[in-house]
C-alpha positions in Angstrom: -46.5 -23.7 103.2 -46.8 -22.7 106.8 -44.5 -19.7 108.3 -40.9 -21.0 109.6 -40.0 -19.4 112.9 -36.6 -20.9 112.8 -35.2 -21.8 109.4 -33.1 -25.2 110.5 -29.3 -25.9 108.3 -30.5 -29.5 107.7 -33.5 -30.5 109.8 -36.7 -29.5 108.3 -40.6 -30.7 108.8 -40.4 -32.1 105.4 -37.2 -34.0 105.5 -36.7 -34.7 109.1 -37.7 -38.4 107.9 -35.0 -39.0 105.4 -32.0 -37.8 107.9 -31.1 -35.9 111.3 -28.5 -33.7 112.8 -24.6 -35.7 113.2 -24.1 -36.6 116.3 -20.7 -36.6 117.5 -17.7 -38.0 115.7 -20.6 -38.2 112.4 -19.5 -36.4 109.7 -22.4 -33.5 108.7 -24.2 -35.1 105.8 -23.9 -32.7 102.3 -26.4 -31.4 99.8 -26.0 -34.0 97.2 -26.2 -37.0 99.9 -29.6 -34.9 101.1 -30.9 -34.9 97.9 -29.5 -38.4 96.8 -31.6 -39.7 100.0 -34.6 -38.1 99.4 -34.3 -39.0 95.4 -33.8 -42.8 96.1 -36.5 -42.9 98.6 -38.9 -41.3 95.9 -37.4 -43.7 93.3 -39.9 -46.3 93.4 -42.9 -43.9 93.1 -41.3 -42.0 90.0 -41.5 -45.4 88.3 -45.1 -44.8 86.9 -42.8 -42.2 85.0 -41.2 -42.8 81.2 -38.3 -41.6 79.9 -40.5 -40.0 77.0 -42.9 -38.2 80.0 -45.6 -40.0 78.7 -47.9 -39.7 82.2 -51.1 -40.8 82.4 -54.1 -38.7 79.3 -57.1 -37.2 81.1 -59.3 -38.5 77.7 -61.7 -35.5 78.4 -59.1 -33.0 78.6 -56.9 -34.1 76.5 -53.6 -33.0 79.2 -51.7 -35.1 81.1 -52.5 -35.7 84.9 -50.0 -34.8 87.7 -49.3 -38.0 89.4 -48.7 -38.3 92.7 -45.1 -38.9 92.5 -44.3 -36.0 90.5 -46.3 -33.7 93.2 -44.1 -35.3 96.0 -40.8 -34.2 93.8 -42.4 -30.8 93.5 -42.7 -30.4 97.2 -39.7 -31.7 98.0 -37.8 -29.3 95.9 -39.9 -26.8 96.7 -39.2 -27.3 100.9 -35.4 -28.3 99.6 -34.6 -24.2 98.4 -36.8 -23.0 101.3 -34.5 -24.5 103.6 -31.2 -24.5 101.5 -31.9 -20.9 100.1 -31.4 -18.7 103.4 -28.1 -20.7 104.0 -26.8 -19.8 100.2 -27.8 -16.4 101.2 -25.5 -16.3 104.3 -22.5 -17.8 102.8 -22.9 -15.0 100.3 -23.3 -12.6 102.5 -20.1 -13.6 103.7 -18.4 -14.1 101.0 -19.5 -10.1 100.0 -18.2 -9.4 103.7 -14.3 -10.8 102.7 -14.5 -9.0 99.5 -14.9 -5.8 101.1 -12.4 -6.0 103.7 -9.9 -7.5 100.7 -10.6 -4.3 98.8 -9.6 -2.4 101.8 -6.4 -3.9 102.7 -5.2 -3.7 98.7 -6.1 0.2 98.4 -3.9 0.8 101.9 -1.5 -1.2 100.3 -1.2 1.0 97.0 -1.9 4.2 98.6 0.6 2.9 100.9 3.3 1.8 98.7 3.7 5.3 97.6 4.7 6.7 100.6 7.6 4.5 101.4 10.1 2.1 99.0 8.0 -1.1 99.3 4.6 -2.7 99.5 3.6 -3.4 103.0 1.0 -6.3 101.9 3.2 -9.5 101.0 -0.1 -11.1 100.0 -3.5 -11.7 101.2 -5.3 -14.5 101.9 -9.0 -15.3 102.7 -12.0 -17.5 103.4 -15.4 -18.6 104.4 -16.2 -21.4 106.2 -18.8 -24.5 105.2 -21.1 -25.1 106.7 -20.0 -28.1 107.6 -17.7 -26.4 110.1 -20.4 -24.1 111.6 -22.7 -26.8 112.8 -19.7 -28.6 114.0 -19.2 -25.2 116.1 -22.5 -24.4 116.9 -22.8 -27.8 118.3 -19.5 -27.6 120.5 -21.1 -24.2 122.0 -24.5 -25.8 122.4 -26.5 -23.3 120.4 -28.8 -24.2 117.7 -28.2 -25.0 114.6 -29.9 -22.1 113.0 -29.1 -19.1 111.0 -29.8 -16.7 113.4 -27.5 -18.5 116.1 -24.8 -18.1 113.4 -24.7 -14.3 112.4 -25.9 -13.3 116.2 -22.4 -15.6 118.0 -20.4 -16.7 115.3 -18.0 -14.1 114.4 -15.3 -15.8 112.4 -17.1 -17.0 109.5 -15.7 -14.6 107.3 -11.9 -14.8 107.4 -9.0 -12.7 106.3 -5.4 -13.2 106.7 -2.8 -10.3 105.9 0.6 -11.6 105.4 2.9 -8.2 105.8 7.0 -8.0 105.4 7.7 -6.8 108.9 6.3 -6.4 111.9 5.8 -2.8 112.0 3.7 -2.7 108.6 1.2 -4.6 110.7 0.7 -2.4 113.1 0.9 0.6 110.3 -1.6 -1.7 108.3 -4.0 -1.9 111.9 -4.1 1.3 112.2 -4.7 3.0 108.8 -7.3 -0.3 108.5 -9.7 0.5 112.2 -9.4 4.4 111.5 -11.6 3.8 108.6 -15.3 5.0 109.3 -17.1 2.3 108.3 -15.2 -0.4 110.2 -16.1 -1.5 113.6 -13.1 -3.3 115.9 -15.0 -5.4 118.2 -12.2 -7.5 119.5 -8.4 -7.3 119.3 -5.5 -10.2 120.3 -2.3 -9.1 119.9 0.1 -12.7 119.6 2.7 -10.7 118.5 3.5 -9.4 121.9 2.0 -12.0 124.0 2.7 -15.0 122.1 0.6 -18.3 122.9 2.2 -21.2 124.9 3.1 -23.1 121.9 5.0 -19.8 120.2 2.1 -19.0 118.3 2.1 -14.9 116.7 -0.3 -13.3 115.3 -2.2 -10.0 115.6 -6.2 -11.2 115.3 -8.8 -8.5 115.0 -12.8 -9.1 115.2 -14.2 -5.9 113.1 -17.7 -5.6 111.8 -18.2 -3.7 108.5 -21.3 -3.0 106.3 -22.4 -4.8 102.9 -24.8 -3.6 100.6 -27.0 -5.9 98.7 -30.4 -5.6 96.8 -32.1 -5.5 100.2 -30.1 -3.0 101.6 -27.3 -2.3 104.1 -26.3 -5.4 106.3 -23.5 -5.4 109.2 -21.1 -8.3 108.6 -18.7 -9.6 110.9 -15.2 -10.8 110.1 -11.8 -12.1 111.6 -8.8 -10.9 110.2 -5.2 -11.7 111.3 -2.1 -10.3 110.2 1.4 -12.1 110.5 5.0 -11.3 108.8 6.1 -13.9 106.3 8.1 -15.8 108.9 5.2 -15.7 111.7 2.6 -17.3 108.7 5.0 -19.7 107.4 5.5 -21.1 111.2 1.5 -21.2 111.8 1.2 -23.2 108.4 3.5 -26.1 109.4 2.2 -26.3 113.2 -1.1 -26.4 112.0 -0.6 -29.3 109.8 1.7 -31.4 112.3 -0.2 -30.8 115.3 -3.2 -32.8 113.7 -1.2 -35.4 112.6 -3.0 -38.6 114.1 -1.3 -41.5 116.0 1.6 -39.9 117.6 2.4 -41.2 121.2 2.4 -39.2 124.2 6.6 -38.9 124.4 7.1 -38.0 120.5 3.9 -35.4 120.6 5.3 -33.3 123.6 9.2 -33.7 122.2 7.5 -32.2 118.7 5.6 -29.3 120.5 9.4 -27.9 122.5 10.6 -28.1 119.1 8.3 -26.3 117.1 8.1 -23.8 120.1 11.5 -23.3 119.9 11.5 -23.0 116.0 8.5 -20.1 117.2 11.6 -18.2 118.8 13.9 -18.7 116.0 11.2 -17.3 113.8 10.9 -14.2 116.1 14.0 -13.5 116.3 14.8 -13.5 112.2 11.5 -11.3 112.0 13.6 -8.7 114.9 16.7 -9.4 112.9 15.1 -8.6 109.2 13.6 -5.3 110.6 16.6 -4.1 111.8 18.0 -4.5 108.4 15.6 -2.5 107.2 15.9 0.2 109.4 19.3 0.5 108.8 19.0 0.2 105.0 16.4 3.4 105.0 18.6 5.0 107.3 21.8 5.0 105.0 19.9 5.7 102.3 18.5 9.0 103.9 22.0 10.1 104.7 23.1 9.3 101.4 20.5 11.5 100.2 21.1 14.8 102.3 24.7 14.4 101.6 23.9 14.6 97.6 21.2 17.2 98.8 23.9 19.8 100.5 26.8 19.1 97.7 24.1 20.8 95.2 23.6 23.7 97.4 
């Protein structure tokens, strides 16, 4: 098989007969549609085939012959893991990526925990995207659809979400989380303070962090973002009603100053709850020196 100098998602030499790339508004065609297409095309040839395997004798060697339909199946699965293989290895990679940072974010939790009178990490959350979703990105930023173009630009891949209780255990959370030596911060938006147009809050970090696989050390980017409760539970319902389909123009804009002002709302119970807080660990300190000094 000749050397690859670009190792395509979908588009190979040997397959670039049997389908192409999507073009817009297409959905991205899957593995098992790939290898449905391929197999129906090869169906006719394969019907020199039993079900008992009984292929064609070679009388003077006394060993069945390799047909020509069998050799074409061969070389199509042979072509099918050396262009599907690399992209397995990615998503892995990945996948490795979010466990580490996951591991990270539940020891800071527990060591944590310890210091103070609850857990700052509500929950945790995480994901990688399909591929699918990458070429549909790497087409909207008109880069090729390639592995390479993927780990050198794409740097949200790997995804983490951390949901804390209040606002200040994310920035505690942040802190404790980029001191660590082996993690990078490329990029940080802070939502929380300046929050997008729609109401929008979240604090979103771009960090790159080693994994270590058979092959050795390998840098890995992933996004994490951390909200409060409120701040997450917002971001889940705009998400799904902003892509609700056939709204008109006067409902869609009446629905967006609505959940903008539910954004506010949700700030404000996140200010309120902290306050709460504070003032609960507060009392309970002074409670605690007065029991200290009526022992001494």
């Amino acid at each position: 098989m000749p050397e690859r100098k670009q190792i395509d998602f979908i588009m190979t030499d040997h397959i670039n007969n049997a389908f192409s790339l999507p073009s817009a508004g297409k959905m991205p065609i899957t593995n098992s549609e790939v290898i449905n297409m391929k197999a129906d095309k090869n169906i006719e040839n394969a019907k020199n085939f039993t079900a008992d395997n009984n292929a064609p004798v070679d009388s003077a060697q006394n060993e069945p012959k390799t047909t020509e339909a069998q050799m074409s199946v061969d070389q199509y699965l042979e072509q099918l893991h050396a262009d599907f293989d690399p992209v397995y290895n990615l998503l892995t990679d990945y996948q490795c990526a979010v466990m580490e940072v996951e591991t990270k974010f539940n020891i800071l939790n527990s060591r944590l925990s310890m210091q103070g009178e609850h857990n700052p990490i509500e929950s945790i959350k995480s994901r990688v995207k399909d591929y699918d979703s990458i070429i549909r990105k790497l087409e909207r930023l008109h880069l090729p659809i390639t592995v390479e173009a993927v780990e050198e630009n794409l740097m949200d891949v790997a995804g983490v979400r951390v949901i804390c209780s209040f606002i200040d255990d994310i920035y505690k959370i942040e802190e404790c989380f980029v001191s660590q030596e082996d993690v990078t911060l490329i990029m940080r938006k802070d939502y929380i303070q300046n929050p997008k147009p729609s109401g929008y809050r979240s604090l979103h970090l771009i960090v790159k962090t080693p994994i270590y696989t058979e092959n050795g050390k390998k840098d890995m980017y992933v996004e994490v973002q951390m909200r409060t409760i409120a701040m997450d539970f917002w971001a889940s319902l705009e998400h799904k009603l902003r892509y609700k389909k056939n709204l008109n123009p006067d409902t869609a804009e009446q629905l967006a100053k609505e959940l903008e002002a539910c954004a506010q709302e949700s700030a404000k119970l996140d200010e309120k709850m902290l306050r709460i807080r504070n003032r609960i660990a507060e009392d309970g300190a002074a409670v605690r020196i007065k029991d200290i000094s009526a022992l001494t």
